[in-house]
MARZA-586281 format. One line per 2 residues: number of its first residue (from 1); for each residue x, y, z of N, C-alpha, C. Coordinates in steps of 0.2 Angstrom, whole numbers. Last residue first. Layout:
<sites>
NUM = X Y Z X Y Z X Y Z  ...
</sites>
This chain:
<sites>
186 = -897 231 -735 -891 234 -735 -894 240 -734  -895 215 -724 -901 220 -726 -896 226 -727
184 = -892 200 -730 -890 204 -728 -897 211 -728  -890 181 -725 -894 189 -731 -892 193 -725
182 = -876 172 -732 -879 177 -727 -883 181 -729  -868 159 -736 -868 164 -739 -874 166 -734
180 = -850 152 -735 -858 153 -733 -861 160 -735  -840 140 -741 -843 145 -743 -851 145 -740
178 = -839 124 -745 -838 129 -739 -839 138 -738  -834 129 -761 -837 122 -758 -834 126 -749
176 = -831 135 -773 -836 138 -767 -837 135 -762  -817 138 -777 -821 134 -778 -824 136 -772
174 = -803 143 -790 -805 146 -787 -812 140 -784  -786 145 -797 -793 141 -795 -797 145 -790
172 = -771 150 -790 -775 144 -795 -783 143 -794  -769 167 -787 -772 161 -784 -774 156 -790
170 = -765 181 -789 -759 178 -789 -762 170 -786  -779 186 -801 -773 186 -797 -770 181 -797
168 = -794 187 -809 -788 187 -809 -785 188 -800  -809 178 -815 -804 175 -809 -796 179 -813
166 = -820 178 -824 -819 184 -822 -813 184 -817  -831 165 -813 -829 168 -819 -823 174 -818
164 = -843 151 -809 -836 153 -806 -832 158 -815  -857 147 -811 -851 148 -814 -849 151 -810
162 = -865 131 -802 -862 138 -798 -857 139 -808  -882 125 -800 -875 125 -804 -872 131 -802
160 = -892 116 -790 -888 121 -792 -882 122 -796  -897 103 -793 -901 107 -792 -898 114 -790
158 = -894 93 -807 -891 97 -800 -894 102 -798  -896 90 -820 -901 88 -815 -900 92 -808
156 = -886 96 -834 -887 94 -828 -895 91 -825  -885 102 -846 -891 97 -845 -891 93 -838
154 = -877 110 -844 -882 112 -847 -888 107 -845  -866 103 -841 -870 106 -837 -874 109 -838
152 = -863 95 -853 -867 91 -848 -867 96 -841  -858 104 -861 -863 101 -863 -865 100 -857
150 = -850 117 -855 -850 112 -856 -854 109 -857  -849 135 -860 -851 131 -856 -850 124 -858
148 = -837 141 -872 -844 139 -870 -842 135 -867  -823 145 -875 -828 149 -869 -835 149 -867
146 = -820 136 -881 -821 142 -885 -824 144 -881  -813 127 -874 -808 130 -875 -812 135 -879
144 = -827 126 -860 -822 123 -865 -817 126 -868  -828 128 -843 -829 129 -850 -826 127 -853
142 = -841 121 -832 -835 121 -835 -834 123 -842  -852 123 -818 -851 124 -825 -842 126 -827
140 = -851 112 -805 -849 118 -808 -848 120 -814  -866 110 -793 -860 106 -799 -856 114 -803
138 = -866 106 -776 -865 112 -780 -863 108 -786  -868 98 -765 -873 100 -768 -873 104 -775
136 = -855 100 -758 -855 94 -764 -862 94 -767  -858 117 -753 -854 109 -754 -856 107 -758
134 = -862 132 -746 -860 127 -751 -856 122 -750  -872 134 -735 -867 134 -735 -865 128 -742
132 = -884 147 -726 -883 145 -733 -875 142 -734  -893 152 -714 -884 152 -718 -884 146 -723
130 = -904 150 -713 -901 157 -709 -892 159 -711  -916 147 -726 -910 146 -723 -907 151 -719
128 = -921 148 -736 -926 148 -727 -921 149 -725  -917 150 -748 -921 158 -746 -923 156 -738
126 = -914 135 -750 -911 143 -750 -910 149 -746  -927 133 -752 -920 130 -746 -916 134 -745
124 = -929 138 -764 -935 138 -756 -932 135 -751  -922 134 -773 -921 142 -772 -926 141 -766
122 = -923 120 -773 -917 122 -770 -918 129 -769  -939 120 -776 -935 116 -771 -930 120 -767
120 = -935 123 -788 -940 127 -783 -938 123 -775  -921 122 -798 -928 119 -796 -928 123 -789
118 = -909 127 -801 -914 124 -807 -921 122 -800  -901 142 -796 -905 139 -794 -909 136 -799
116 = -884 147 -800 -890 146 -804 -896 140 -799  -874 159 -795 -876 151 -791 -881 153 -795
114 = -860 166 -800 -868 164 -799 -869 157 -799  -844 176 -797 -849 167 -797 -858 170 -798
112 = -829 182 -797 -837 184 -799 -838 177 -799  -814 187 -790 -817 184 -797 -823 186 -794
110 = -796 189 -786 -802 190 -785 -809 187 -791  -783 182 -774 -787 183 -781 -794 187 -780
108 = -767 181 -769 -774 183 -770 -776 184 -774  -755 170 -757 -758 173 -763 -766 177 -764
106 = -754 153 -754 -752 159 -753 -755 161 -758  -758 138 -743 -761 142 -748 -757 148 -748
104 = -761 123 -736 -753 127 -740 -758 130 -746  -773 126 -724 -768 125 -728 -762 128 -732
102 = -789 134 -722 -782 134 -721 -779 128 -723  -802 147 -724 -799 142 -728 -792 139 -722
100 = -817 153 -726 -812 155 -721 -809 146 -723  -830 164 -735 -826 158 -733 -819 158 -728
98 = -845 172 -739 -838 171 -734 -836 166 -733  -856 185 -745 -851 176 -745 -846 178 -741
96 = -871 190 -744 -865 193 -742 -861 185 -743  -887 196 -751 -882 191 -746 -877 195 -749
94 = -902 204 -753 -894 204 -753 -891 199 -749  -916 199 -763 -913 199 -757 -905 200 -758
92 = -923 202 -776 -928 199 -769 -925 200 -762  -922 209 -791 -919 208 -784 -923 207 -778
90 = -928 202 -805 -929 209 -799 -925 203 -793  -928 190 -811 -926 197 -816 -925 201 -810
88 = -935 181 -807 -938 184 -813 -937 189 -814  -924 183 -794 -928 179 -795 -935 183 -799
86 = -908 188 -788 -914 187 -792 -918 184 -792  -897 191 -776 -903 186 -774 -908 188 -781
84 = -884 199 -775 -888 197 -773 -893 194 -778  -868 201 -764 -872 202 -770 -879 202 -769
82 = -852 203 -758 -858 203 -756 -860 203 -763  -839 193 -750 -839 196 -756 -847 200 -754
80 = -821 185 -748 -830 188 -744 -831 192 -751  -812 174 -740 -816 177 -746 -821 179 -742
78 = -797 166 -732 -800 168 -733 -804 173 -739  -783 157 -725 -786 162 -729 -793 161 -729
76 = -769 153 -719 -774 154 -718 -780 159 -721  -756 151 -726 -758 148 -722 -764 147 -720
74 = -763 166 -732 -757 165 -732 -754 161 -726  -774 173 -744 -771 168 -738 -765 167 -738
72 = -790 180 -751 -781 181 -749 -783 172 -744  -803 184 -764 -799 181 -757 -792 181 -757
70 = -817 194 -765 -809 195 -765 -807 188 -759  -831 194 -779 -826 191 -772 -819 191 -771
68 = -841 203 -784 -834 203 -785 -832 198 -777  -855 198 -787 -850 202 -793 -843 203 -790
66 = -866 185 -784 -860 187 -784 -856 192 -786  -880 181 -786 -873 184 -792 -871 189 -786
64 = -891 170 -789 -887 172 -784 -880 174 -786  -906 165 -797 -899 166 -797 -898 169 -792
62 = -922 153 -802 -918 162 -797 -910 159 -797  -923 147 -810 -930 148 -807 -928 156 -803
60 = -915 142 -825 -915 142 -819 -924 148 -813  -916 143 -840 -921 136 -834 -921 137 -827
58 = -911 153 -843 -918 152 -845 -921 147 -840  -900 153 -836 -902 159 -835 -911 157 -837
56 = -894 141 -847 -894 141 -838 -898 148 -835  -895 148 -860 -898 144 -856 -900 141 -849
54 = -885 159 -857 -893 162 -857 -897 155 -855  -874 156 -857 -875 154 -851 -883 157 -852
52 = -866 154 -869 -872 149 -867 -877 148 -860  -858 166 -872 -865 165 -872 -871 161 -869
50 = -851 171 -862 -854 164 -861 -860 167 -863  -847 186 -862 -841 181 -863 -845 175 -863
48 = -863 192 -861 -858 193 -867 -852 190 -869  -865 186 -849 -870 185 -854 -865 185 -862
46 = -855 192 -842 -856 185 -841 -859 183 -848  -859 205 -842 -852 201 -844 -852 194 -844
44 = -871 206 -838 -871 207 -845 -864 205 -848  -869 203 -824 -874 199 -828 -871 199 -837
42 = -861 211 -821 -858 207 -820 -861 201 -823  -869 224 -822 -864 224 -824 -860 215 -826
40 = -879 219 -812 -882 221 -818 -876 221 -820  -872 219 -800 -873 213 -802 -876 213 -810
38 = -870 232 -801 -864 227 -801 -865 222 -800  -882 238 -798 -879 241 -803 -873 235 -805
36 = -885 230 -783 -888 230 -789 -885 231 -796  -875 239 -775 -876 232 -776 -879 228 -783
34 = -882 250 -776 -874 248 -779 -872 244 -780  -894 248 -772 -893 250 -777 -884 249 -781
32 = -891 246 -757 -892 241 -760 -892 242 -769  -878 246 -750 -881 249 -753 -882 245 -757
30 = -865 243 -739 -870 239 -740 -879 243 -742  -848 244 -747 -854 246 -743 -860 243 -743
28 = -839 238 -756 -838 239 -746 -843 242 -744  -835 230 -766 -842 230 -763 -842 232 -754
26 = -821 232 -767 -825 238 -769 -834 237 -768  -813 225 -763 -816 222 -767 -820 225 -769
24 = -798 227 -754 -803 232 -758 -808 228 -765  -786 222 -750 -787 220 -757 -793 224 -759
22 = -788 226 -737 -783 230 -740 -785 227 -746  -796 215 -732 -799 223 -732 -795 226 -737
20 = -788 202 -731 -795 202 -736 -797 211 -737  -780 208 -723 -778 207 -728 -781 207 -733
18 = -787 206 -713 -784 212 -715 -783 213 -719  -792 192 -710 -796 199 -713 -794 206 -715
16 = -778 188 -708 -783 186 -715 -787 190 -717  -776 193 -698 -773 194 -701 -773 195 -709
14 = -786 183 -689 -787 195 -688 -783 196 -694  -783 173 -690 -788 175 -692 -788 181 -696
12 = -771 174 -682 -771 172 -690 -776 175 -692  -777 177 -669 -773 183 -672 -771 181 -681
10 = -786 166 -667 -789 172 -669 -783 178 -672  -773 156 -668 -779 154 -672 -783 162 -675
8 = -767 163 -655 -764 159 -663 -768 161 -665  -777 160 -646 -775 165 -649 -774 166 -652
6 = -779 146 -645 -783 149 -649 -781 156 -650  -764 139 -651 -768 142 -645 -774 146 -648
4 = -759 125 -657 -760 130 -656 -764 132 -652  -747 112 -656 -753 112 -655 -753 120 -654
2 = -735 102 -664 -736 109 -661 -744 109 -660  -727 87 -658 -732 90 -662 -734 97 -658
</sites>
């Protein structure tokens, strides 16, 4: 059995983020206005390909949008992205997402997510938190073959739903689970 060195480990890592840099997911600054404009863009594409997502936008209490994550890997991968924090429409705060993966993975993609916060509760866990890390907390809106949401995420009880959208490249799938997310001051 091979055992690796943490060097291994850290020069993978370093290779993963390089990787993640050269794919340019064009959130590479941390402006808060730029930030904002591309979350406003990525809202209005969401709203216009999923209609039904107005629903989940109307019960939800605060959203957390995402507009562009890029991830790679190859063995070892990872995603980052940065967005931010609505809550009644206005921008309250910027996080940053980051995942760090490994396994039989090759490839990249990039895509868009919001995490839809339904209860007071969850967006006030949320917002304490020093890092925020998605899991089995998470339910995830699926769509069907005419591009609407699925009934029973709609009527969930889950105190967050994440859509996952807008997913091109060379990666099947995409899923949040392990994903942390960061506020940021841009």
């Amino acid at each position: 059995m091979t055992h690796l060195s943490r060097r291994v480990f850290l020069a993978a890592g370093g290779a993963s983020g390089l990787l993640l840099a050269a794919c340019g997911n064009g959130v590479g600054n941390q402006n808060g206005p730029m930030i904002d404009a591309r979350v406003d863009s990525t809202l209005s594409f969401m709203q216009s390909r999923y209609p039904s997502s107005a629903d989940l936008l109307a019960k939800s209490t605060g959203m957390l949008v995402m507009p562009l994550i890029t991830e790679a890997g190859l063995g070892i991968g990872g995603a980052y992205g940065r967005g931010a924090l609505r809550v009644a429409g206005q921008t309250v705060d910027y996080y940053s997402a980051a995942t760090v993966s490994t396994g039989l993975q090759i490839g990249a993609q990039q895509y868009s997510h919001v995490l839809f916060f339904m209860t007071e509760d969850a967006l006030a866990d949320f917002r304490r938190s020093d890092g925020w890390v998605a899991g089995a907390n998470v339910t995830y809106a699926l769509r069907d073959n005419a591009d609407n949401l699925a009934a029973e995420t709609l009527t969930s009880r889950s105190p967050v739903i994440a859509l996952v959208f807008a997913q091109a490249g060379l990666r099947v799938g995409a899923t949040l689970e392990g994903t942390k997310y960061t506020r940021i001051i841009p």
